[in-house]
ROSE-4610 file (N, C-alpha, C; in Angstrom, 1 decimal, always signed):
// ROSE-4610
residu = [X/X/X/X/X/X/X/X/X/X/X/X/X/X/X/X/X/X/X/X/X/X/X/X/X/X/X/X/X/X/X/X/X/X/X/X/X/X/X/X/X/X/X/X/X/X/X/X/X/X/X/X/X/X/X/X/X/X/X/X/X/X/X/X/X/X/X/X/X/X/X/X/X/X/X/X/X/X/X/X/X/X/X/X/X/X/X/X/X/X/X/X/X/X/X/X/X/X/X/X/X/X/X/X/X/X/X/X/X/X/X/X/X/X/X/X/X/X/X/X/X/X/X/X/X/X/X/X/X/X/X/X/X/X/X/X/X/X/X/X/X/X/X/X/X/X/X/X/X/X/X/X/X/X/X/X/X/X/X/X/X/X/X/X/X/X/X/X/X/X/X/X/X/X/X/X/X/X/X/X/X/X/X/X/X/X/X/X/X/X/X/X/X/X/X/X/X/X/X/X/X/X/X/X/X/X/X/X/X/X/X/X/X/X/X/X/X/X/X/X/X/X/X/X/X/X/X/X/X/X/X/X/X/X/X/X/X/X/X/X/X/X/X/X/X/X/X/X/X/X/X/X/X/X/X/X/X/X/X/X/X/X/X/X/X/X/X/X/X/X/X/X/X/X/X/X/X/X/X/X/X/X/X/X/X/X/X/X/X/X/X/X/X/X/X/X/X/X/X/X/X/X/X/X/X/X/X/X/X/X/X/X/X/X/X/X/X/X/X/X/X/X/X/X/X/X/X/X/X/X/X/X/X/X/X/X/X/X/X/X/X/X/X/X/X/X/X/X/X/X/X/X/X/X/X/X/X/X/X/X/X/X/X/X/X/X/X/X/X/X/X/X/X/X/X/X/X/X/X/X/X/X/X/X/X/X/X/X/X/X/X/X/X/X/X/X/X/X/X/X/X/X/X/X/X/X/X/X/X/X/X/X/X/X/X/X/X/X/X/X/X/X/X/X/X/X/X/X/X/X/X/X/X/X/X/X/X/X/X/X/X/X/X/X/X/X/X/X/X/X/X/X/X/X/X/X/X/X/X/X/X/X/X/X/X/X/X/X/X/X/X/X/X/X/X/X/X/X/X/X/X/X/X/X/X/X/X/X/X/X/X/X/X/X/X/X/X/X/X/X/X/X/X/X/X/X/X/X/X/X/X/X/X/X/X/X/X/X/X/X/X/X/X/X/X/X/X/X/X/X/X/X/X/X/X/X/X/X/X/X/X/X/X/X/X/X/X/X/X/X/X/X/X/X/X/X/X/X/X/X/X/X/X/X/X/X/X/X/X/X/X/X/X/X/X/X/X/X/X/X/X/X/X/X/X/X/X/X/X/X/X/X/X/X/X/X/X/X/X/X/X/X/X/X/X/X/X/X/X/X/X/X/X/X/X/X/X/X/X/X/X/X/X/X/X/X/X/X/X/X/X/X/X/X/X/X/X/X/X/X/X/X/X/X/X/X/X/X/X/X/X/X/X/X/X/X/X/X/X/X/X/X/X/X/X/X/X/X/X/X/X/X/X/X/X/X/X/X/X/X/X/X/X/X/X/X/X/X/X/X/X/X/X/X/X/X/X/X/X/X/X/X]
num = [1/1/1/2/2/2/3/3/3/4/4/4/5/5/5/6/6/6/7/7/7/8/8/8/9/9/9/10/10/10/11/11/11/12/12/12/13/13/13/14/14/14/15/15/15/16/16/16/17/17/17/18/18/18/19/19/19/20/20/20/21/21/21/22/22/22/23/23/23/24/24/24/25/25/25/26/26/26/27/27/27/28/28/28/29/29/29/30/30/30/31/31/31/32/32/32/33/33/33/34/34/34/35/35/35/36/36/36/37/37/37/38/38/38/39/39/39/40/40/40/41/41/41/42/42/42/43/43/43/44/44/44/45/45/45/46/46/46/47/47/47/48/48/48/49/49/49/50/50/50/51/51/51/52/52/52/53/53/53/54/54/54/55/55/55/56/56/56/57/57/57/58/58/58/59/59/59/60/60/60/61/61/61/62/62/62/63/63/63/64/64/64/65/65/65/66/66/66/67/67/67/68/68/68/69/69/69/70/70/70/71/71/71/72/72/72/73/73/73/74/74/74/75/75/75/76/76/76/77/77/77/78/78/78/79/79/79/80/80/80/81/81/81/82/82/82/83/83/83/84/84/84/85/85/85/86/86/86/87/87/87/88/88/88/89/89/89/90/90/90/91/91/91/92/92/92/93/93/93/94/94/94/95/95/95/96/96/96/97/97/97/98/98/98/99/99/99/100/100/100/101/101/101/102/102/102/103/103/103/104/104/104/105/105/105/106/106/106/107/107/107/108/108/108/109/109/109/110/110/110/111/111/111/112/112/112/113/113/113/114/114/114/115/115/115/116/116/116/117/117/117/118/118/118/119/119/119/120/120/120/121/121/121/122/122/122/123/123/123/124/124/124/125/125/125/126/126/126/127/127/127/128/128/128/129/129/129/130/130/130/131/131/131/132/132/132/133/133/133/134/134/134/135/135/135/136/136/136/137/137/137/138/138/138/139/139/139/140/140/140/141/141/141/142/142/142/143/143/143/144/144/144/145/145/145/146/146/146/147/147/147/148/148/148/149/149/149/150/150/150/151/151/151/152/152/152/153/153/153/154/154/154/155/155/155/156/156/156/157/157/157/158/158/158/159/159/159/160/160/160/161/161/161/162/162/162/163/163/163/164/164/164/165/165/165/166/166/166/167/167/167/168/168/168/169/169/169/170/170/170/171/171/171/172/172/172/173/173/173/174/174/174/175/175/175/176/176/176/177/177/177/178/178/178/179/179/179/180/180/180/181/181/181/182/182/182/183/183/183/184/184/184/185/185/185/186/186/186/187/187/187/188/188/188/189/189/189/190/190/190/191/191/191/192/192/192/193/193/193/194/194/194/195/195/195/196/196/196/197/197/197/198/198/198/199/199/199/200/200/200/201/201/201/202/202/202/203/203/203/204/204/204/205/205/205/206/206/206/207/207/207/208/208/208/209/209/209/210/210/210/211/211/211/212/212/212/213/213/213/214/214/214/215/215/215/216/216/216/217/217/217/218/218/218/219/219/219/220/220/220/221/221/221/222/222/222/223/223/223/224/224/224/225/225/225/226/226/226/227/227/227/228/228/228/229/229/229/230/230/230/231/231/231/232/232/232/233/233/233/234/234/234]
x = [+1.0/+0.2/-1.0/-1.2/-2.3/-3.2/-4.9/-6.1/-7.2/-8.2/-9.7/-10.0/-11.6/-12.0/-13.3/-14.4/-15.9/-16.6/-16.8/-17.5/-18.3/-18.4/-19.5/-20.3/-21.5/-21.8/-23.0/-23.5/-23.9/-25.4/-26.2/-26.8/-26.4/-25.0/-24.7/-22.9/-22.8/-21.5/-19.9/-20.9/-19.5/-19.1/-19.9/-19.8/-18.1/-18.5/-17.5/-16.4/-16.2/-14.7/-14.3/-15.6/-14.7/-13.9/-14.6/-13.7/-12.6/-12.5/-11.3/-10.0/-10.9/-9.5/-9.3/-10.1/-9.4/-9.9/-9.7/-10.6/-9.3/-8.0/-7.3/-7.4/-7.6/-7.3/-6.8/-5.8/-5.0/-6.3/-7.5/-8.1/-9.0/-9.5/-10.2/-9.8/-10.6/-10.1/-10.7/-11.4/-12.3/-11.2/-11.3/-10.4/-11.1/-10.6/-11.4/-10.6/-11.0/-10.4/-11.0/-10.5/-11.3/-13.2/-12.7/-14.2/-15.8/-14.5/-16.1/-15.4/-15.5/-15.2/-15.5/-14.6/-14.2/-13.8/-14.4/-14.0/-13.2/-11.7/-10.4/-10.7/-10.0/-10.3/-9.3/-8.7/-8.1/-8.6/-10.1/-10.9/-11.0/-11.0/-11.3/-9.8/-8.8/-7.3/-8.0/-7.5/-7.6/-8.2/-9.3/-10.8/-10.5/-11.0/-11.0/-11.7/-12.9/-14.5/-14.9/-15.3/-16.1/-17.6/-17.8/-19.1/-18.9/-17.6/-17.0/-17.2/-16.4/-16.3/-17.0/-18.4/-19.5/-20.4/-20.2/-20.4/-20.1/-19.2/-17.7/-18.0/-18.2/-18.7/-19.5/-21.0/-22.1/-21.9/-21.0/-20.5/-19.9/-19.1/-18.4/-19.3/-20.1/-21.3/-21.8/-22.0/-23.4/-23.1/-21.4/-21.5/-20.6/-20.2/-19.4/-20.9/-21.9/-23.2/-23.7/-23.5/-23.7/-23.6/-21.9/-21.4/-21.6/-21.6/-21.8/-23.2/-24.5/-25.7/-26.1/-25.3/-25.1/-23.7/-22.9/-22.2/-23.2/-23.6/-24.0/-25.4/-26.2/-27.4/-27.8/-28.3/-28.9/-28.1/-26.6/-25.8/-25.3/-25.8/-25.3/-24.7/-23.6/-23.0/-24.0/-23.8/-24.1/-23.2/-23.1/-22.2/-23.0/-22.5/-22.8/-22.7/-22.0/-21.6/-20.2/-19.9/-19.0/-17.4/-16.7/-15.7/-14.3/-13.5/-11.7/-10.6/-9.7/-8.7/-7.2/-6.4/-5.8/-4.4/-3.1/-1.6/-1.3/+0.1/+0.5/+1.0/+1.0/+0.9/-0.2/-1.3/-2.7/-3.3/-3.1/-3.1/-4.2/-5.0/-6.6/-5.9/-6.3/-6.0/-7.1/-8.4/-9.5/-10.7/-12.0/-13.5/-14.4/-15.0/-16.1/-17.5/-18.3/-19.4/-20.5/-21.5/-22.6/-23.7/-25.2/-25.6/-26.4/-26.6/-25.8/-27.5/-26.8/-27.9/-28.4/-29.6/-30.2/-30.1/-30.2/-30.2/-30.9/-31.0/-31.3/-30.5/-30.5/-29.2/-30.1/-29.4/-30.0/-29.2/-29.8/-28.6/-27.6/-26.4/-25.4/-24.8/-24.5/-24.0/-22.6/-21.9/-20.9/-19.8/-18.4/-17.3/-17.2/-17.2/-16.6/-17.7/-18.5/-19.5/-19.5/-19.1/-18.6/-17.2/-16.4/-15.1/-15.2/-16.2/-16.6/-17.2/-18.3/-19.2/-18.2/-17.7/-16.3/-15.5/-15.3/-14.2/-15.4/-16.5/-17.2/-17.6/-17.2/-17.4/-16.9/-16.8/-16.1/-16.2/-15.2/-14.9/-15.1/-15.7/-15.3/-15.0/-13.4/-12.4/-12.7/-12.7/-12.9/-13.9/-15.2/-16.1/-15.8/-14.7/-14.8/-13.5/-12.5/-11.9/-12.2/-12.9/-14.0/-14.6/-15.5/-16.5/-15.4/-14.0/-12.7/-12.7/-12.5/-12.3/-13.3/-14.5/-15.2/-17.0/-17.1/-18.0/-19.6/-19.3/-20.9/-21.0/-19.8/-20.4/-20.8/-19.8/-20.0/-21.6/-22.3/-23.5/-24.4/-24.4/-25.1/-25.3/-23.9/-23.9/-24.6/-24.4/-25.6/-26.7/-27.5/-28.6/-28.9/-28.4/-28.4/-28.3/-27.5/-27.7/-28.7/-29.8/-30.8/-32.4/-33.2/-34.0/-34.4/-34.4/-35.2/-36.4/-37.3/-38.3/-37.9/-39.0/-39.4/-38.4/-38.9/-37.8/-36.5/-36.0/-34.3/-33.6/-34.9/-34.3/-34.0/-34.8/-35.3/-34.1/-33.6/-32.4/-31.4/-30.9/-29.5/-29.9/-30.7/-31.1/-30.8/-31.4/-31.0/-29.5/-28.7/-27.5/-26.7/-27.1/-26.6/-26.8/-28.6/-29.0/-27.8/-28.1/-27.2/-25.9/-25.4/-23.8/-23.5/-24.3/-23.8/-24.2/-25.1/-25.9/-25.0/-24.3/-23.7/-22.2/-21.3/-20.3/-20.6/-22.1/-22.0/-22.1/-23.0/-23.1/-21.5/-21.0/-19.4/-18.5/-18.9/-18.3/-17.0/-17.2/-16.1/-16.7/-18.0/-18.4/-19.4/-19.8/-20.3/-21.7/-22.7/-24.0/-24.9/-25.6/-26.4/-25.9/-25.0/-24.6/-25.5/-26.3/-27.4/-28.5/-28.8/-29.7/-29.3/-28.1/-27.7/-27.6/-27.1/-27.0/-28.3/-29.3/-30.6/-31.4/-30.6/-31.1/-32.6/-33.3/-34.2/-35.6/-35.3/-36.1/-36.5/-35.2/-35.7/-37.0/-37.9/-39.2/-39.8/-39.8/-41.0/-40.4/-39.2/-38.9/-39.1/-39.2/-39.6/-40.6/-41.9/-43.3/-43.2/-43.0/-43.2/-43.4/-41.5/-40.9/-42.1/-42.8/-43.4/-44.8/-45.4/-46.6/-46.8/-45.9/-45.8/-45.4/-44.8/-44.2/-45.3/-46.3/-47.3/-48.9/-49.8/-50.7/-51.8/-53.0/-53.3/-54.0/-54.0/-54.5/-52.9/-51.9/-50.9/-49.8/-50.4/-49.7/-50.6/-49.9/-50.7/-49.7/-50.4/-49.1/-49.5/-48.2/-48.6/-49.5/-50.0/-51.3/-50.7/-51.2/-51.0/-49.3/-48.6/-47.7/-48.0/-47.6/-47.5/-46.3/-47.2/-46.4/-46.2/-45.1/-45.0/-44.4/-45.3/-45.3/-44.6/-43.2/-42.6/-43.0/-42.8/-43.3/-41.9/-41.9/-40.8/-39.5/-40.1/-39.4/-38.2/-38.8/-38.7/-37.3/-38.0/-37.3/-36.2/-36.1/-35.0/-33.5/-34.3/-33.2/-33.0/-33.8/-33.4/-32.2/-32.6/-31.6/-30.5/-29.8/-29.1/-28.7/-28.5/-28.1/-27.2/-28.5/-27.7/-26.7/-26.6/-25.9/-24.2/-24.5/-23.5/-22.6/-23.5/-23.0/-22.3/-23.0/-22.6/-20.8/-20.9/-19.4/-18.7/-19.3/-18.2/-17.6/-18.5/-18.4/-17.0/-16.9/-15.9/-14.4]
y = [+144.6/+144.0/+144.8/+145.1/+145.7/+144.8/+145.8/+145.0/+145.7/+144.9/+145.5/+145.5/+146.7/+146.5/+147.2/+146.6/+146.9/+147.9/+149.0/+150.2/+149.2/+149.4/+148.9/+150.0/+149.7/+150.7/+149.5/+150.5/+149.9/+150.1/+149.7/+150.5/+151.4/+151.1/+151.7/+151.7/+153.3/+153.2/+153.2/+152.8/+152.7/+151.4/+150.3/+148.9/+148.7/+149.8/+150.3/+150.4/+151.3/+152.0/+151.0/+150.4/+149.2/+148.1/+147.5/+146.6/+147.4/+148.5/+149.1/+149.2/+149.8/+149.9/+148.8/+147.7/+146.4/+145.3/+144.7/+143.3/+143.4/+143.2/+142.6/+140.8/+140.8/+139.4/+139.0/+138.3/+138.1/+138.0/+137.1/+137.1/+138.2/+138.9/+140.1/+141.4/+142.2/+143.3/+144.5/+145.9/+147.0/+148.2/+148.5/+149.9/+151.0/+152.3/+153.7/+154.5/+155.0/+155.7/+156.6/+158.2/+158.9/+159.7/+159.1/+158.8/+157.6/+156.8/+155.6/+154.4/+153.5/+152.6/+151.2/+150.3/+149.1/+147.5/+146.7/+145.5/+145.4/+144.6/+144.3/+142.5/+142.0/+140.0/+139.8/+138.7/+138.0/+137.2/+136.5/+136.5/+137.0/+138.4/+138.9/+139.0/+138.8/+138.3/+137.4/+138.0/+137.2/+137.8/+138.5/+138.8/+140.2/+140.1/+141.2/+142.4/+142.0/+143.1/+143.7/+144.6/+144.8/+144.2/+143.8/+142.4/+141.1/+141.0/+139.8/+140.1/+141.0/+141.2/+141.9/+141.9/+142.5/+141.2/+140.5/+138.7/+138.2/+138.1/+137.7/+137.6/+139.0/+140.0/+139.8/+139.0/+138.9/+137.3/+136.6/+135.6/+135.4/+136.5/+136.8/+137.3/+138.1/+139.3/+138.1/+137.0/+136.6/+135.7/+135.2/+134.6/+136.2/+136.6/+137.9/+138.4/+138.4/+139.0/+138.3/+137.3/+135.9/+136.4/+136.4/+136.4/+137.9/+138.8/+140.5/+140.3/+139.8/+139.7/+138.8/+137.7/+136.9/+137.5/+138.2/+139.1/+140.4/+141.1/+142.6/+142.8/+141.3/+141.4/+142.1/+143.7/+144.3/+144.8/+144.9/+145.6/+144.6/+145.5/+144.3/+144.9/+144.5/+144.8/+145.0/+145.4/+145.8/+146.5/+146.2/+146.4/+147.7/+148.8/+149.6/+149.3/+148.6/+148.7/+149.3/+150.2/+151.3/+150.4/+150.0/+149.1/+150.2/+149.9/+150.5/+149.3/+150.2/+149.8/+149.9/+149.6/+150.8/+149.8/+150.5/+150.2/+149.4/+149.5/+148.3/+149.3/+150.8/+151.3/+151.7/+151.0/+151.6/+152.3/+153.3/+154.4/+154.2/+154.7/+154.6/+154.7/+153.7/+154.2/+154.4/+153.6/+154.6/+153.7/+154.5/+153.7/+153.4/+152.6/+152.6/+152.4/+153.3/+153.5/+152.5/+152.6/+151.5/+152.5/+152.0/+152.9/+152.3/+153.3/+153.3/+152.8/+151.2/+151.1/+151.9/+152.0/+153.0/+151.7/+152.4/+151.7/+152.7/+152.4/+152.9/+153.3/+154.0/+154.2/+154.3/+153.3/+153.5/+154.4/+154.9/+155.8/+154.4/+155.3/+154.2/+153.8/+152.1/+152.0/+152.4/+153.0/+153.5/+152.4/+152.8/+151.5/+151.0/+151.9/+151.4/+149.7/+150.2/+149.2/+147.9/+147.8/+146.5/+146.2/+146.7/+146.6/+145.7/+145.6/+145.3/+144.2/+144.2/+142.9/+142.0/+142.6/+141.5/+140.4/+140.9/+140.5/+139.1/+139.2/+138.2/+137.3/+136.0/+134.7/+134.5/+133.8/+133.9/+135.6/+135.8/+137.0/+136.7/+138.0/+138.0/+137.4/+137.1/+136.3/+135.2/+134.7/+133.4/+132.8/+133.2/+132.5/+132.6/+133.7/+133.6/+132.6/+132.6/+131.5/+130.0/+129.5/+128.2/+128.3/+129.3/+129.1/+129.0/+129.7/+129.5/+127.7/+127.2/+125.7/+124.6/+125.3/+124.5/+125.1/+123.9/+124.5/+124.4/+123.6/+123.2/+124.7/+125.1/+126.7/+128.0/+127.4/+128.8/+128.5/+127.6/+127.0/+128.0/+127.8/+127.8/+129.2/+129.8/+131.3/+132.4/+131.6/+132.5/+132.0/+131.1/+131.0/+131.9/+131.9/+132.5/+134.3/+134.4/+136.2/+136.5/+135.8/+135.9/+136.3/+136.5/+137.3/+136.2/+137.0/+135.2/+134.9/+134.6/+133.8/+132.4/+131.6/+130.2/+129.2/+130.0/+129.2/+128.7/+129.9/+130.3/+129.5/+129.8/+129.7/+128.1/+127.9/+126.0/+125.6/+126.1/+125.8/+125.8/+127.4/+127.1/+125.9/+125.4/+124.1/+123.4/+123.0/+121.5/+121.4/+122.7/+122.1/+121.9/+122.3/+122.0/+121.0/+120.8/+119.2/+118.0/+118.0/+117.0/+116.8/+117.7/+117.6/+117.5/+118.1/+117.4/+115.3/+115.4/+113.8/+112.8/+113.7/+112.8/+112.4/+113.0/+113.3/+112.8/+112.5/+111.5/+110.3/+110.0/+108.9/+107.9/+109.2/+108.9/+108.6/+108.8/+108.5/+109.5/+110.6/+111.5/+112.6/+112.7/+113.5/+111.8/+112.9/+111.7/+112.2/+110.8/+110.8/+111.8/+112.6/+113.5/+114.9/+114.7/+116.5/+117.4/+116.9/+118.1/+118.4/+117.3/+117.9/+118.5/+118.5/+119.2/+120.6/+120.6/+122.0/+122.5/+121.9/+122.8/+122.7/+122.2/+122.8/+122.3/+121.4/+120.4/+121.3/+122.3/+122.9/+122.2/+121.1/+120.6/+120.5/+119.7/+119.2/+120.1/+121.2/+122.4/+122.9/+123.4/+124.3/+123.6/+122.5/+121.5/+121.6/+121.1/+121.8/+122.5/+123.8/+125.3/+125.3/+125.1/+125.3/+124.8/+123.5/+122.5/+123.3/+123.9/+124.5/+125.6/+126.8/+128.0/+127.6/+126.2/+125.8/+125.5/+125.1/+124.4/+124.9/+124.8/+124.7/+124.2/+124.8/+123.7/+122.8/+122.5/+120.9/+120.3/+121.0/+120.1/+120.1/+120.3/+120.5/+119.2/+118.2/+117.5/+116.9/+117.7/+117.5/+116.2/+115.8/+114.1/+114.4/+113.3/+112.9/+112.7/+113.8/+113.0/+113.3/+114.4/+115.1/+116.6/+117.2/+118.6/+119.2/+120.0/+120.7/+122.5/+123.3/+124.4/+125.4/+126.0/+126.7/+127.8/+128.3/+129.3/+130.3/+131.7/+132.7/+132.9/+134.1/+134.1/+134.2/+135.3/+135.6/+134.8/+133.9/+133.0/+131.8/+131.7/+130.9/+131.0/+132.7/+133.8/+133.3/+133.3/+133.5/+132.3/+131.1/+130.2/+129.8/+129.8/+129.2/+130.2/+131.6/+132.5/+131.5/+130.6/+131.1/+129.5/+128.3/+127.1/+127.4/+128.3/+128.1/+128.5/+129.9/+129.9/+129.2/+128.4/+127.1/+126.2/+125.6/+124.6/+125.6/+126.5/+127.1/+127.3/+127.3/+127.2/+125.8/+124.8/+123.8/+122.7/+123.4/+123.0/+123.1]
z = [-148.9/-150.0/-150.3/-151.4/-152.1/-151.7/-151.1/-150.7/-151.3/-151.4/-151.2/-150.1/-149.9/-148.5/-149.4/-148.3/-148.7/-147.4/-147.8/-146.9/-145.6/-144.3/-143.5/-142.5/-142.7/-141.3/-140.3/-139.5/-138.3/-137.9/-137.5/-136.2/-135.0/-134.8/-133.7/-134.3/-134.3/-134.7/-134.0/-132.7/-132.0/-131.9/-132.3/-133.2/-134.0/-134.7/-135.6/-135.2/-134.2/-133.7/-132.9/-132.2/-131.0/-132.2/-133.4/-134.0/-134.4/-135.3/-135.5/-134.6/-133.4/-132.7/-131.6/-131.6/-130.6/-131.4/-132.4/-132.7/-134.1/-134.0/-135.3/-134.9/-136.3/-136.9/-138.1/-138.4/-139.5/-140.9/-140.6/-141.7/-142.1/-140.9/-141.6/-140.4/-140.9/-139.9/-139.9/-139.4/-139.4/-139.9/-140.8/-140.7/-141.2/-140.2/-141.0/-141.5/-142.8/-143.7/-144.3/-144.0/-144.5/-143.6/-142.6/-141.4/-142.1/-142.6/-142.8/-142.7/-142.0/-142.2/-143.1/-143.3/-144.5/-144.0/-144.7/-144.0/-144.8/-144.7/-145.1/-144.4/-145.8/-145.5/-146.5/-146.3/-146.9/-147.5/-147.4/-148.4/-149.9/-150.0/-150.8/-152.0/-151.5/-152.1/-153.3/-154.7/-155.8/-156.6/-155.9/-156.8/-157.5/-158.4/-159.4/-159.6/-159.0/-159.6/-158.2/-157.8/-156.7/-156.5/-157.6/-157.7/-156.8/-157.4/-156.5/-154.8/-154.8/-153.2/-152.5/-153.1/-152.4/-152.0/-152.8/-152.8/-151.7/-151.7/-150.7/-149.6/-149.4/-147.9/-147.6/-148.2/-147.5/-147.4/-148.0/-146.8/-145.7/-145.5/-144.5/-143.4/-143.6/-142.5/-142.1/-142.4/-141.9/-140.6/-140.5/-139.5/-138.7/-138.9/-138.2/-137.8/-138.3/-137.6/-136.3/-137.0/-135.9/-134.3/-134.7/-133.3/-132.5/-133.3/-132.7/-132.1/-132.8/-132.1/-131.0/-130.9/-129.5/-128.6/-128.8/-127.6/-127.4/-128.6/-128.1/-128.8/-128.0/-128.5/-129.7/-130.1/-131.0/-132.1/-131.9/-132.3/-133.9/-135.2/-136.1/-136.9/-138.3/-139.6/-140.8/-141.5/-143.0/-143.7/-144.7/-146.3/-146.8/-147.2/-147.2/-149.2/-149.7/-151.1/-152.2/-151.3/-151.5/-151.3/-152.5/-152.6/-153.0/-152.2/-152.3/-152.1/-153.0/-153.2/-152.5/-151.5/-150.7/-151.7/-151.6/-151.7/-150.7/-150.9/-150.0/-148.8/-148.7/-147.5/-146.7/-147.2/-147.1/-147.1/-148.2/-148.8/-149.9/-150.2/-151.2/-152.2/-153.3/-154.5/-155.7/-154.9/-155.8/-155.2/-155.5/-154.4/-155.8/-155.9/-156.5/-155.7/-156.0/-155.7/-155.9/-154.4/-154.9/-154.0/-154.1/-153.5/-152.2/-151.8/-150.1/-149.4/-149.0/-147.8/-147.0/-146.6/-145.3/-144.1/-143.2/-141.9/-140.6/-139.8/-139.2/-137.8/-137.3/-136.0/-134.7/-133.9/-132.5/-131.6/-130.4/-129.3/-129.3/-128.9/-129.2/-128.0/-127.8/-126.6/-125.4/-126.7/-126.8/-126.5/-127.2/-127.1/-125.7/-124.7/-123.7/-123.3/-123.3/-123.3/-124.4/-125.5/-126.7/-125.9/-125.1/-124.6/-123.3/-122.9/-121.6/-121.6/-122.4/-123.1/-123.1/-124.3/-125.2/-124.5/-122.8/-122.0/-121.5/-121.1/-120.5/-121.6/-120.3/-121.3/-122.7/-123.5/-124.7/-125.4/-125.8/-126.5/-128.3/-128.7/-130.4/-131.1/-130.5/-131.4/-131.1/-130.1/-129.2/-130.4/-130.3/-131.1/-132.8/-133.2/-134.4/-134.7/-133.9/-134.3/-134.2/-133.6/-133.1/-134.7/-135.2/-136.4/-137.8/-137.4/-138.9/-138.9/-137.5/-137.6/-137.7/-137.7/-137.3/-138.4/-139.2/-139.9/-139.8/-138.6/-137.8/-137.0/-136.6/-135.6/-137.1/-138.1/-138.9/-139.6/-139.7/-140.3/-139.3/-137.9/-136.8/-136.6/-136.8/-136.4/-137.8/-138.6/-140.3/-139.8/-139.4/-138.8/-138.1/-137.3/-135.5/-136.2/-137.1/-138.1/-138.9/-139.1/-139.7/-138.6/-139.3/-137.8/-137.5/-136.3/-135.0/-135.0/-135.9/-135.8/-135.7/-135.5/-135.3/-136.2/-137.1/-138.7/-137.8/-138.3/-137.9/-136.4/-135.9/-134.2/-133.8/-134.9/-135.2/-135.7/-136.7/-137.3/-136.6/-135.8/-135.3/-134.0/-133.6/-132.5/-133.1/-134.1/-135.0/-135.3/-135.7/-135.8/-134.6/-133.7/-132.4/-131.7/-131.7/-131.5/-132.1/-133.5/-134.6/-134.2/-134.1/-133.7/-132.8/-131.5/-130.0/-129.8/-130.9/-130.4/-130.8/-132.3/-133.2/-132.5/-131.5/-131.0/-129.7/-129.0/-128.4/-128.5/-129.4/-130.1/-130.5/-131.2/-130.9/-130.0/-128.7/-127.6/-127.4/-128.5/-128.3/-127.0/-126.9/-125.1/-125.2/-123.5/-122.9/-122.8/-122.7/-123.2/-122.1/-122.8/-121.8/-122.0/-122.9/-122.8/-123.2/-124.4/-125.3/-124.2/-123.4/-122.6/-121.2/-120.8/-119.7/-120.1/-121.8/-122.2/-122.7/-122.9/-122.9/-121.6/-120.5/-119.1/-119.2/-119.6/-119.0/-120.1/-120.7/-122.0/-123.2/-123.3/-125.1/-125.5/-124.7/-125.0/-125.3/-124.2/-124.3/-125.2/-125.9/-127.0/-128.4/-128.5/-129.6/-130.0/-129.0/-129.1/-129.4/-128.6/-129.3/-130.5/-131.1/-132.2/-133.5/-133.2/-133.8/-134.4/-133.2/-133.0/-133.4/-133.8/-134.1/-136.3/-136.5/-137.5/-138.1/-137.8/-138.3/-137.9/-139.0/-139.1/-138.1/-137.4/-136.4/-137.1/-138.4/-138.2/-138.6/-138.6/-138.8/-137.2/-136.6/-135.0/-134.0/-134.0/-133.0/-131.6/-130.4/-129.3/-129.3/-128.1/-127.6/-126.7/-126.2/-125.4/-124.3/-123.1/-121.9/-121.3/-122.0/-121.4/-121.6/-120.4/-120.3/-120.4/-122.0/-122.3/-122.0/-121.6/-121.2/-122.5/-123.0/-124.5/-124.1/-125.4/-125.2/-125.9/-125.8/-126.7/-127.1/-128.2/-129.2/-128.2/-127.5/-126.4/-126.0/-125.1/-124.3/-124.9/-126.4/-127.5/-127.7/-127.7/-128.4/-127.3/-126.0/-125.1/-125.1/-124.9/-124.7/-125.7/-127.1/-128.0/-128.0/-127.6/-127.3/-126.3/-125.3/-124.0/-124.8/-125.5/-126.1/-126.5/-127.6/-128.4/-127.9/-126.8/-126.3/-125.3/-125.4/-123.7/-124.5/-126.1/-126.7/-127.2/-127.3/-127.6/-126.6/-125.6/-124.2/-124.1/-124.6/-124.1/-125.3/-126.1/-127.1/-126.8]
């Protein structure tokens, strides 16, 4: 079947080669052609315009960013612009040009290393098939792909908060799970979250509890470590 695919590059291009040559999945997939690589989706089945599927793709990147930056911390996607057409042997049948994001390249960690990651604790796929079925993880994980300040970090917690509470509430888990999985943090990451959100005349702690303030730091990892416990835990 005749496809589109949209050019992608990296910070680190061995990002690249490790999805190409170990990460198929029926709905999307990394292929290089020509020495640059293209995201291929089944998504993009229907569409007409390379407008469209440049669209498309930055729906798709954001939770596919999601998950690359919580397995391989630093390592993230971008759309380069550059849209092809391949045959049904996958064979190019013609590119249209867009102009070409800059990025920046770090030393690279090399594949062997995204190969190795990959295998500990949920894998890739693991998490990306959980986010196909599940639209509270795919919400959480575009959060969680957006830069980690306060905002953001606040966000992917709230949808994790809401949906673990609401699912106990439900008696579908049992009561105590959200705070077993923020490991006795909530309070102090709440404050934080509250106090860096607000203004100080709009920050008023409670009286008479101690509170232990997190730096971004502190935040980053903590809500990295939630989020992935709440996906183990599904």
């Amino acid at each position: 079947m005749a496809q589109w695919g949209i050019e992608l590059t990296s910070n680190d291009l061995a990002l690249l080669s490790f999805l190409a040559q170990y990460r198929k999945e029926p709905s999307w997939s990394v292929v290089e052609v020509g020495a640059k690589y293209y995201l291929l989706s089944t998504s993009f089945q229907g569409l007409t315009s390379p407008e469209e599927i440049r669209q498309k793709a930055d729906n798709l990147l954001f939770p596919l960013n999601g998950i690359m930056i919580l397995k391989f911390k630093s390592a993230h996607l971008d759309k380069v612009g550059n849209v092809i057409y391949l045959d049904d042997n996958g064979q190019l049948i013609h590119t249209t040009t867009s102009k070409d994001v800059p990025m920046r390249v770090n030393v690279s960690a090399g594949v062997t290393y995204y190969q190795s990651i990959d295998t500990q604790q949920l894998s890739s796929m693991d998490i990306w098939l959980k986010a196909q079925s599940n639209p509270t993880v795919w919400e959480a994980l575009q959060h969680y792909a957006n830069p980690h300040n306060w905002f953001n970090l606040y966000k992917v917690y709230e949808v994790i908060k809401k949906d673990t509470t609401r699912l106990e509430r439900n008696r579908t888990i049992s009561r105590g799970t959200f705070d077993k999985l923020a490991g006795g943090k909530r309070f102090d990451f709440e404050e934080s979250a509250n106090k860096e959100r607000h203004s100080s005349l709009g920050y008023h702690p409670k009286p008479g509890i101690t509170i232990t303030y997190m730096s971004l730091q502190e935040a980053e990892e903590f809500v990295s470590c939630l989020l992935l416990l709440w996906l183990q835990s599904m």
